[in-house]
N, C-alpha and C positions, 0 to 999 in steps of 0.2 A: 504494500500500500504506500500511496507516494502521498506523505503528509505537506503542502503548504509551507512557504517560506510564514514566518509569522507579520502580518499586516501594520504596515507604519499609524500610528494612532495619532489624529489629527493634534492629540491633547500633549503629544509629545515634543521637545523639543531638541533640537542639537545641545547636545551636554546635560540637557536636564534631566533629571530621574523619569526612567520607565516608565508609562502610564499601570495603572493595573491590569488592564486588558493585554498590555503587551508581557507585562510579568505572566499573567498566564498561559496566553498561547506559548512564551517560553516554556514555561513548567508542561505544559503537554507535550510539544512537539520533543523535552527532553525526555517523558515518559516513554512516548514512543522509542525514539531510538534507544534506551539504555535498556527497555523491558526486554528486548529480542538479544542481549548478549550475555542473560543469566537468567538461573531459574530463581522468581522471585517471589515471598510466601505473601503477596498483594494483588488484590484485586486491581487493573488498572488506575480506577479511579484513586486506591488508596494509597499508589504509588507517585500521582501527580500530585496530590494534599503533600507529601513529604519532599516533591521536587520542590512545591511553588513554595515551602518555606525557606528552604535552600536559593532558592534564586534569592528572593529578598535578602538573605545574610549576604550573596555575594554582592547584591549592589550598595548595601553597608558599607562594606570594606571598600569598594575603589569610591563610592564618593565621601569617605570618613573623613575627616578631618580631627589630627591630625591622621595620613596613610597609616593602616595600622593592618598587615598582611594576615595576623595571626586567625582571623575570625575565617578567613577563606582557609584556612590549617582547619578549623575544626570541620569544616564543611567535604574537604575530602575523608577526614576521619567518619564523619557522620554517610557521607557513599557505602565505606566498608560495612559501617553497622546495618547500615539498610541491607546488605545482601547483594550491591551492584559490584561484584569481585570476577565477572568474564573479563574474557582475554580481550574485548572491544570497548568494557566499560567506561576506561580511566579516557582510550582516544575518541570515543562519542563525544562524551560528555565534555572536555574541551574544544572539539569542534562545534558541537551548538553553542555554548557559551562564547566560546570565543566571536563566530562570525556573528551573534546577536547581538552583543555588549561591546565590540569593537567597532558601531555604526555611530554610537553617540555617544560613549564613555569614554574618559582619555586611552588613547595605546599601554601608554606605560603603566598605570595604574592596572591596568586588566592586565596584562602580561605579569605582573607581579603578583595579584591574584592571582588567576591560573597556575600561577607556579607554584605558590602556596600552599594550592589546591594538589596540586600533584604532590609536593613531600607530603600533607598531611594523608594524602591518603595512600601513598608508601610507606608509611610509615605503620600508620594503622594496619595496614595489609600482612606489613612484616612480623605485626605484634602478634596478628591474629594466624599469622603460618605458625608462630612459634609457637603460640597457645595450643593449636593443635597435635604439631610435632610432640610437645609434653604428654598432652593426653593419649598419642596412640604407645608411648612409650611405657606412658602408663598401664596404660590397658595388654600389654605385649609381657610387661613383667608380671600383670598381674594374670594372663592365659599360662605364664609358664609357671607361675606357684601355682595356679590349679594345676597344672598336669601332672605339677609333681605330688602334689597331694594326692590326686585320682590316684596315680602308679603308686603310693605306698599303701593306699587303701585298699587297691583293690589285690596289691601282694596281701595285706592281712585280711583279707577277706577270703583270699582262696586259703590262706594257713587255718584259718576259724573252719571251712569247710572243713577243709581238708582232713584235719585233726577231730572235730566235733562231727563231721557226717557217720549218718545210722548207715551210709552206704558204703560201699567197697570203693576206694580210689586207689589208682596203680598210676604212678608217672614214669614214662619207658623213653627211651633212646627211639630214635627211626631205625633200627633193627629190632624191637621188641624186648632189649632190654631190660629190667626190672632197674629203674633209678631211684624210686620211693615206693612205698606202699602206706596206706594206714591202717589201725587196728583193726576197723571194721573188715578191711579185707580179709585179714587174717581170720576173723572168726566166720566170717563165713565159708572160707573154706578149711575151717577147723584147722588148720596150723598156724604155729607162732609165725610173726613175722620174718625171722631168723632163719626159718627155716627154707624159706622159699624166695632170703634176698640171693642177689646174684646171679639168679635163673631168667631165663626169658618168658616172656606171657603166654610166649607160645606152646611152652612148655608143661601149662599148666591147664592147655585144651586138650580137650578128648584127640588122637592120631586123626579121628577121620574128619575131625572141624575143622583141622590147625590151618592146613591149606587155604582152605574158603575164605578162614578169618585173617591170612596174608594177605591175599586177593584185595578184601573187602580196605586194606591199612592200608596198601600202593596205589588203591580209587581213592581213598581220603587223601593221602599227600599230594596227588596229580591233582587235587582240586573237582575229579570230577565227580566228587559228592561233597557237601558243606559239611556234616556229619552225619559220624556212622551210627547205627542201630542195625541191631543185630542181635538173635539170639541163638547160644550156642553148650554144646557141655561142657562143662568144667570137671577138671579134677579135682577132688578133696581128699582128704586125708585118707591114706590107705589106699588110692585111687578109686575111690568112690566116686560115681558119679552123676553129677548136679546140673540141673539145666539153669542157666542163670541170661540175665538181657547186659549186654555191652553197648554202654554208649562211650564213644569213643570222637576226640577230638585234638585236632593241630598247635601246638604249643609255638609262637612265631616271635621273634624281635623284632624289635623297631622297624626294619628294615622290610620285615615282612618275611623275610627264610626262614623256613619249618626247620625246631630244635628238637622239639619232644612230642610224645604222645600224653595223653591225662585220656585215662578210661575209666567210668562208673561200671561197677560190677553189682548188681542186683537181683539177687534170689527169686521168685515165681513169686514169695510172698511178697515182698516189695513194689514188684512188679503189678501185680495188682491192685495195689495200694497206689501206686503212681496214676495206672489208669481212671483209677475211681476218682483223682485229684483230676487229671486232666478232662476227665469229662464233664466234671463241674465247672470247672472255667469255661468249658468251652458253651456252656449253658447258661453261664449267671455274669454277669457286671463285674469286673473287678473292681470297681470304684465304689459301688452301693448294695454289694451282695444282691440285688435283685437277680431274677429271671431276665437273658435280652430275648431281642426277636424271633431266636431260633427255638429257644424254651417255650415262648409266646404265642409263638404260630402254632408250633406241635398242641400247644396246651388248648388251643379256640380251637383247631382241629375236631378234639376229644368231645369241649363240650359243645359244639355246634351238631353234635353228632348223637350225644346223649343228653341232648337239652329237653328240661319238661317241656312238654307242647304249649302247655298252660300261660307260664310264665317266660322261658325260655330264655335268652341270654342279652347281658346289657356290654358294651363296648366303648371303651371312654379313651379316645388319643387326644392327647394334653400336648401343651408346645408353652414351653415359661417364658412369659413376656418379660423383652429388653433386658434376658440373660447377658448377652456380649456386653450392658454398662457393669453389671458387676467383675465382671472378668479383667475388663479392659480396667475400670475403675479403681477394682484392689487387688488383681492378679489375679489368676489362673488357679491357686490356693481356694481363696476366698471362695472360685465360683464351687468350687469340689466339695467343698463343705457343704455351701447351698445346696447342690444335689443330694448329697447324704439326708438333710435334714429334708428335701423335699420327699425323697421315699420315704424316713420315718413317718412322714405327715402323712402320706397316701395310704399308707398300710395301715395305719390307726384307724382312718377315714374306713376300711371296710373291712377291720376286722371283726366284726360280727356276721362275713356274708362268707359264704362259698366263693370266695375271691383269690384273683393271681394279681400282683401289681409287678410291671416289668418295666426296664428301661430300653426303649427301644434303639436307642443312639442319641448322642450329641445332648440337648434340652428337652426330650422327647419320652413320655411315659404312655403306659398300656395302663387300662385297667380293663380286668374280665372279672364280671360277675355276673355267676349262675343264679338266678333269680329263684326268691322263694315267696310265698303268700304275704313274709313277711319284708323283704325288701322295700326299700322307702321306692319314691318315684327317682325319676331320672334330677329333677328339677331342685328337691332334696339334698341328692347326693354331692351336686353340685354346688350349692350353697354351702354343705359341709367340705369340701375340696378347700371353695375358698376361704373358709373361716382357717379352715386347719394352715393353709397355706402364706396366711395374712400374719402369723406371728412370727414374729423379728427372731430372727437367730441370730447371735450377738457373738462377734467373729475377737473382741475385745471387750472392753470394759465402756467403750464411747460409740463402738461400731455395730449397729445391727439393722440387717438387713432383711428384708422378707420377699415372698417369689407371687406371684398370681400367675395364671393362666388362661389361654385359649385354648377349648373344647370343642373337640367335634366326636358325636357322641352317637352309634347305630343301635337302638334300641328295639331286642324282638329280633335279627334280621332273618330271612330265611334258614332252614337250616341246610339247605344243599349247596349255599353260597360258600365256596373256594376261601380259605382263612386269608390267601396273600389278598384276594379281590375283596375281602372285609375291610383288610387296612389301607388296601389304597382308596375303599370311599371314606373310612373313618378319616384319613389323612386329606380328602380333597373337601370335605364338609369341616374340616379342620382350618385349610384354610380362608375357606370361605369365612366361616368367621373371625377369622384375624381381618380380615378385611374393612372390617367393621367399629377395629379399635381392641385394648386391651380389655385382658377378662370379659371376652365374651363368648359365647358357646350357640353351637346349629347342631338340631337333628338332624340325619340325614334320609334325604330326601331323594330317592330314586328317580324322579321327570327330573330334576334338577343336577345331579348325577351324569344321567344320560346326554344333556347338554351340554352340561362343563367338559363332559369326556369327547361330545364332539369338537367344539372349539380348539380345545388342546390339540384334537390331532389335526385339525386343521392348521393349528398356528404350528406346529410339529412340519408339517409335510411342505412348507413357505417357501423355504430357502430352496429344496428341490425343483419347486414348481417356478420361483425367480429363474433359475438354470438353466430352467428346459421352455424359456420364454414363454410362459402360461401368463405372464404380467406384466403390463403394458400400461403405458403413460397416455391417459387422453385430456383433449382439451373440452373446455365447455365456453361457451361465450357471455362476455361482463356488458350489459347491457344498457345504454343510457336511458332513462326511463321517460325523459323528455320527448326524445324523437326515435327511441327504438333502434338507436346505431351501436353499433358493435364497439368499443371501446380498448377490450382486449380478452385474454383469457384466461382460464384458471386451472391450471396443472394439477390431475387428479390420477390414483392408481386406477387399476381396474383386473381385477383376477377373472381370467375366466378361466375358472375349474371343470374339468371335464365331468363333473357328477353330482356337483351345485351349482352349476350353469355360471353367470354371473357373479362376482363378491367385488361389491360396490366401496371409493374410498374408504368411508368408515370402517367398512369390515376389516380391510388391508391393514390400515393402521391399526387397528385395536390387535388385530393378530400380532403382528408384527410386533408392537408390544409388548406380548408376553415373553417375548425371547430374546435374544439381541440383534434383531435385525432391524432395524426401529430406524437406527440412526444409520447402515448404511444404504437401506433403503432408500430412504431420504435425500440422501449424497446421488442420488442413482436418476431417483426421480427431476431434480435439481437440473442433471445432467444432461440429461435426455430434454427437459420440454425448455433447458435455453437454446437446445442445437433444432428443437422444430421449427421456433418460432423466430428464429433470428433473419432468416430471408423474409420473412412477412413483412406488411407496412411498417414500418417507423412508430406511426402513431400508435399502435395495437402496444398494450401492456400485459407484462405477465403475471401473473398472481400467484406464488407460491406459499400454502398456508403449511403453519410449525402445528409440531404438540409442543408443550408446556418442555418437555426435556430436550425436545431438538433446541428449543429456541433459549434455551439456557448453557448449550455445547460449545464448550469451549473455544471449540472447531471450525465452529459455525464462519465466523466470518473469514477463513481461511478457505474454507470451500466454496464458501462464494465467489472469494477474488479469482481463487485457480478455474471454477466454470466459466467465468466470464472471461476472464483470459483464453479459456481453451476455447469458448465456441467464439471468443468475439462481439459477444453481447452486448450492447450498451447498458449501461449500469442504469441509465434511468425508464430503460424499459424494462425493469424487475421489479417486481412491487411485497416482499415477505410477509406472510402473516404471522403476528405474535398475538399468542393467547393472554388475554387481561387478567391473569389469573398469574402466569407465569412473571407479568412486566411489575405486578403490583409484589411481587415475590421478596421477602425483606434478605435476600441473599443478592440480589441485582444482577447474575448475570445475565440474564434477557435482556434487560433494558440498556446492559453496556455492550451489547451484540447491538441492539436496537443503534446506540449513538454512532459506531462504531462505524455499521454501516451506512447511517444517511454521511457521515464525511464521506463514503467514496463514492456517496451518489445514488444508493439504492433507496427506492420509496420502501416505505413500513404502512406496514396496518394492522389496526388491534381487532382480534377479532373476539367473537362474543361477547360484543362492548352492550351495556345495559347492565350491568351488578352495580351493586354499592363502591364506593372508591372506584371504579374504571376513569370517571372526570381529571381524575391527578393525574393521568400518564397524560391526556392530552394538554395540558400545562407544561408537564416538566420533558414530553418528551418530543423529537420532531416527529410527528407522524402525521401524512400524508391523508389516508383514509381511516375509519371504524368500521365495521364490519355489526349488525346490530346481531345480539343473540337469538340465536335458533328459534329458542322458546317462546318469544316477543310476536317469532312470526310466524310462529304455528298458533296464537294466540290470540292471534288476530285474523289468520285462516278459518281459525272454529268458533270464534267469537264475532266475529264480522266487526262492525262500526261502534263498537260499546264506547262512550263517552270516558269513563277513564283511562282505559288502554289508550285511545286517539289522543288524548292530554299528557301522557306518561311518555308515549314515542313522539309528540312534538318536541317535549321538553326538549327529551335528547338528542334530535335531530338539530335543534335550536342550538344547544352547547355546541354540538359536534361541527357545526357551521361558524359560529363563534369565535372556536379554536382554531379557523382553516382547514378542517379537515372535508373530505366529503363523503358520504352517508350509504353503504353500499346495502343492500339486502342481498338475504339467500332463501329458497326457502319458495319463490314466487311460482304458484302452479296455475293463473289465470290470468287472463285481459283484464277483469275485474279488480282482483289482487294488485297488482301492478299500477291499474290508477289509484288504486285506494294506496298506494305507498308514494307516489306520485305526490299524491295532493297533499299528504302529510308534509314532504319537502326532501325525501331520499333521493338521491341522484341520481344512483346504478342499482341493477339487482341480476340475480344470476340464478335457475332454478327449471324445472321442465317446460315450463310454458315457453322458455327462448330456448327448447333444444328439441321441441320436436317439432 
């Protein structure tokens, strides 16, 4: 973008201070240039407020009396604090100052400045590499006492096993050596340790294993098994013999070259005992001893299956709202706890019922309960969720914390319904009411179900059907309502699915939407209806309407320049729509997309102008046209000529005229219609009656 030399101000004069308007357009056009040579943690606008103070101190220092350099010293110190430290910052930023302040400030005094500016802010720069350099020195001595602290820990960590395990450990040489043993091994194979140091491991398998079990130790060292398991006979005393399980692993240095072997030796009884552990892990939460998904599914499985007919079974998927501020807020700890103490709550909550309470993953709880004559309602149990869940668990003495939830909750559901096809409606009836806001909960609702599952796959199957050119860019025409002339037109999707016929803008975007196609859609759409409409008249405008997050994309005014660049476009036959909802948004970047663009010449339009606060953007922003709300003019489709409605859209058509802007409708399906928007005082309008 090619910003503008900054405008001589009539109130200005040779030698005399800056007007303010020229101090400004300084402080911008420095924003521009300085923002594109580092990543800066400011919003444009928040980074010209800290230019335009900066300028003022500079022109301090050359017109002071007595010269006094040192204030343009802090001025490059205060660059470094700002975060303008790219490799083009220090020569931008003396190039706009300089060619601006050397038209009517003395030479010498500004070169003196500027140079000020320069040590101060090499200086600062230097202070601030140093302060770094400290910190990663810091941090580098402080990764190498961790390490060495790990490496002695987890030496006495293997000594504590090694010495105190119930299990047999043997540490051998890469020949099968015997290098240690400990007690337990020896009593397992009923000889002292003594008697069986010196000997090889191999020595202590049955003849007809020993083989197998070399085999099995030359695939471990090669790498081409992580580790071994294997079970094999052993010899015990008197050569008695034991079938025992070997878990067997690569002893490695620093370097990573295999030194030793460490093999676990465990008996059949053991053995069993290990199983019984691992099957429970592999069943329940390590984190909240619950049941997870796998325990959960098998268990709805069971009782979907031997559910009373009467009563039959209730299904509760929970999701704890605004879990990541805890986590993020007091750690990763804190949130572990919260989870513990939310299972404790849940289990409380139904342990008077034939109930499983599980964690399903992440923030995510199951409840099944087999319902009895006496089971409360759904509505109930819900209310006891959240009482139980509303009490603070107090992480300290000053800190406590409590959890709520969104519920989606399938009560009764058939019983020949598939358990995974249970949780993914209990999961999408779950979202549905998050949608809604926290702590709230939806039954689920099968007509409801069945269309959300359609949509998904229709927004699922988008990106394919973009690919395979099923979606196409059409135009519709902007209508003057005066004399029926064509003005320009308005770039719209258009899906045509081979088995929904038809899916109309809205459809496209709302799809699109849900996944992340949204925004390069958009970029696509952009793309395409500047390269139809560019050989057209001159006079014809293009109309490109945003959602609420296009028109807040950081991106946005970068993909604009490069379309118009690439098709050629003129910039003022582009007209963008911003949604009034988006510009009024107390984060601003729509409306600094919005300023953004009219400097390089693009028109704006707010659309769905008619809510409360829409009046401020045409004030504070340049915009071109409004666009009135949908609802205003379905509202006055089904309402015809009702005296308030007609008073309510003059008003606004009156502002919107007021502010320069002009009054466009959508929405118009009749000759009728159209005068009746006419005589109100709307300019254009765009809708079926001008397209068939």
């Amino acid at each position: 973008m090619t910003v503008p030399n900054p405008q001589e101000d009539a109130s200005s004069t040779p030698g005399g201070a800056p007007s303010a308007r020229r101090r400004a357009t300084l402080a911008r056009k420095w924003a521009y240039l300085i923002g594109a040579t580092a990543y800066l943690p400011y919003t444009h606008k928040e980074l010209e407020e800290h230019l335009r103070e900066l300028v003022d101190q500079v022109i301090e220092v050359i017109r002071g009396r007595p010269f006094d350099p040192s204030g343009a010293t802090r001025v490059g110190a205060r660059l470094v604090e700002l975060r303008c430290v790219g490799p083009d910052s220090l020569r931008r930023t003396l190039e706009v100052l300089g060619k601006a302040l050397a038209r009517d400030q003395p030479a010498d005094r500004v070169v003196l400045a500027l140079g000020a500016l320069t040590t101060g802010y090499s200086e600062a720069q230097r202070e601030m590499f140093q302060q770094q350099q400290k910190e990663l020195n810091r941090t580098l001595l402080d990764v190498e006492r961790e390490a060495r602290r790990r490496q002695l820990m987890t030496q006495a960590q293997f000594e504590e096993i090694f010495v105190g395990s119930a299990s047999g450990v043997a540490v051998t040489d890469l020949d099968g050596g015997l290098v240690r043993i400990n007690a337990a091994l020896g009593k397992t194979l009923n000889r002292a340790p003594a008697d069986i140091a010196g000997v090889s491991l191999f020595d202590l398998i049955h003849p007809e294993d020993a083989e197998g079990l070399r085999q099995a130790y030359r695939e471990l060292l090669d790498g081409k098994i992580a580790r071994l398991r294997i079970g094999r006979r052993m010899l015990a005393e008197n050569d008695e013999t034991m079938w025992v399980s070997l878990t067997g692993g690569v002893i490695r240095d620093a370097t990573g070259k295999a030194e030793q072997f460490v093999t676990i030796v465990d008996d059949d009884t053991d053995v069993n005992l290990l199983q019984r552990r691992l099957s429970h892990q592999a069943l329940h939460d390590a984190l909240t001893g619950l049941p997870n998904r796998q325990f959960f599914s098998t268990r709805l499985e069971k009782a979907l299956r031997l559910a009373d007919p009467a009563t039959g079974i209730t299904v509760f998927h929970l999701d704890l709202d605004g879990f990541s501020v805890v986590t993020d807020g007091l750690g990763p700890g804190s949130g572990d706890r919260l989870l513990r103490s939310v299972a404790a709550a849940l289990k409380l909550v139904v342990q008077d019922e034939n109930a499983i309470v599980a964690r399903l993953g992440g923030d995510e709880f199951g409840i099944l309960i087999e319902n009895t004559e006496r089971t409360p309602d759904v509505g109930t149990t819900i209310r006891r969720i959240n009482q139980e869940l509303a009490e603070p668990v107090y992480l300290d003495e000053n800190t406590g914390v409590a959890a709520s939830a969104s519920i989606g909750v399938a009560d009764r559901p058939p019983r020949d319904l598939p358990p995974s096809e249970l949780l993914r409606a209990t999961d999408m009836t779950l979202r549905r009411a998050q949608r809604n806001g926290h702590r709230q909960w939806q039954l689920f609702d099968p007509e409801q179900d069945r269309r959300d599952r359609h949509r998904f796959s229709l927004a699922a199957s988008m990106a394919g059907a973009w690919e395979l050119g099923e979606i196409d860019v059409v135009h519709r025409p902007v209508v003057r309502l005066e004399d029926r002339t064509t003005t320009g037109v308005e770039a719209l999707l258009r899906w045509n699915h081979p088995a929904e016929g038809v899916l109309a803008h809205e459809d496209c975007v709302d799809l699109a939407g849900r996944t992340g196609l949204l925004l390069p859609l958009g970029e696509w759409l952009l793309q395409v209806a500047c390269a139809k409409v560019r050989d057209e008249p001159a006079a014809k405008v293009l109309a490109v309407g945003l959602t609420a997050d296009q028109a807040a994309d950081p991106d946005l005014v970068g993909t604009v320049r490069q379309t118009l660049g690439e098709t050629e476009l003129s910039p003022a036959r582009l007209r963008i729509g911003f949604p009034a909802r988006a510009l009024l948004s107390e984060r601003g970047e729509a409306a600094d997309n919005l300023r953004v663009l009219a400097e390089i010449g693009v028109y704006s339009e707010i659309l769905d102008f008619g809510a409360a606060g829409d009046v401020e953007c045409l004030g504070e922003l340049p915009v071109r046209t409004v666009r009135l709300a949908r609802r205003l003019v379905d509202r006055q489709r089904q309402e015809g000529n009702r005296l308030l409605l007609t008073r309510s859209v003059a008003n606004l058509v009156e502002l919107a005229h007021l502010a320069g802007a002009t009054v466009l409708v959508d929405g118009i399906h009749t000759a009728e219609q159209a005068d009746w928007w006419r005589h109100t005082g709307a300019d254009a309008g765009l809708g079926p009656y001008f397209t068939t």
